[in-house]
C-alpha positions in Angstrom: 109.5 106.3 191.8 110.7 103.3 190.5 107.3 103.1 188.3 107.8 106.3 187.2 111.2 106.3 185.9 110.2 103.2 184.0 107.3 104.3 182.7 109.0 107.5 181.6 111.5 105.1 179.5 109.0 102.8 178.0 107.2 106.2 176.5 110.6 107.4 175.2 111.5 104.1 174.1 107.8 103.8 171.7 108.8 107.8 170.8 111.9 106.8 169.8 110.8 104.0 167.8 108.0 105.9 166.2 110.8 108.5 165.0 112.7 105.4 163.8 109.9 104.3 161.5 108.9 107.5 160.3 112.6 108.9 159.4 113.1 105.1 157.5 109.2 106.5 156.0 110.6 109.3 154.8 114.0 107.6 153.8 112.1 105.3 152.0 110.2 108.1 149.7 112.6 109.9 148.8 114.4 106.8 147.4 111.2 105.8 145.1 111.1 109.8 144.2 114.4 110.2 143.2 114.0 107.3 141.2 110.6 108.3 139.6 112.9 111.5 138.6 115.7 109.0 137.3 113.6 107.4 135.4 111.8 110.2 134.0 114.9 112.1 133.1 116.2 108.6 131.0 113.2 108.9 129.5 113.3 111.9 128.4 116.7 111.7 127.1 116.3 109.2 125.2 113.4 111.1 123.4 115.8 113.7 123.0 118.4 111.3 121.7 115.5 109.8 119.1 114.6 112.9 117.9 118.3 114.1 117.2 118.7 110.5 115.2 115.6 111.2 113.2 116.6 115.4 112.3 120.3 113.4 111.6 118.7 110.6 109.3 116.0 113.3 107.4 118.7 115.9 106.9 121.4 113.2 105.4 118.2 111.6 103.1 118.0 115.3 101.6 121.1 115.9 101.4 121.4 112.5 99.7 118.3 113.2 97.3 119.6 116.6 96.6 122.7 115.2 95.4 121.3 112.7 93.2 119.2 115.5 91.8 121.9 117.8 90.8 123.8 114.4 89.4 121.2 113.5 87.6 121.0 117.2 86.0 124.5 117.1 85.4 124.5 113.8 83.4 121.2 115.2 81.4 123.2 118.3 80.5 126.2 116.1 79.5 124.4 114.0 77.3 122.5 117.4 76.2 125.7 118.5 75.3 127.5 115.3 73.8 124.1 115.1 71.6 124.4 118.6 70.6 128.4 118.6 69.7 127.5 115.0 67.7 124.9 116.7 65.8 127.1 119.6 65.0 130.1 117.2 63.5 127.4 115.4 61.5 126.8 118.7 60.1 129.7 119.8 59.7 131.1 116.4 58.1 127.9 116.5 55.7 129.0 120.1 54.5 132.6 119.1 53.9 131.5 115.9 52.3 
């Protein structure tokens, strides 16, 4: 009887043990999985991030050439303007004169 009993409790014993190992296992994956979804997830924010940055900086350089544009216009109609008012005076000066 006494064999039996410790039989009995070395084969629970090994079970338990087994279960041990298997649980740490599956402990153990879950670990490296949650990190492979970590990881992915930084990854992908940071593509998100680099592709807000680049919308940011293409937007603000059209904006930018846009505004040069319509300054350069302005300044070409100014001088359009100045050159037109100069020749008129010169005109005007010569009628007088």
């Amino acid at each position: 009887m006494k064999k039996l009993f410790l039989g009995v409790f070395v084969i629970l014993m090994a079970v338990s043990f087994t279960s041990c190992r298997e649980t740490e296992k599956k402990a153990e994956d879950a670990m490296e999985e949650a990190t492979d979804a970590t990881e992915d997830a930084m990854d992908d924010a940071k593509e998100a991030t680099e592709d807000a940055v680049e919308e940011v900086v293409d937007d603000a350089t059209d904006a930018v050439e846009e505004v040069v544009d319509d300054a350069t216009d302005a300044v070409k109609d100014a001088v359009d303007d100045a050159t037109e008012k100069g020749k008129d005076a010169v005109k005007d000066a010569m009628k007088d004169s």
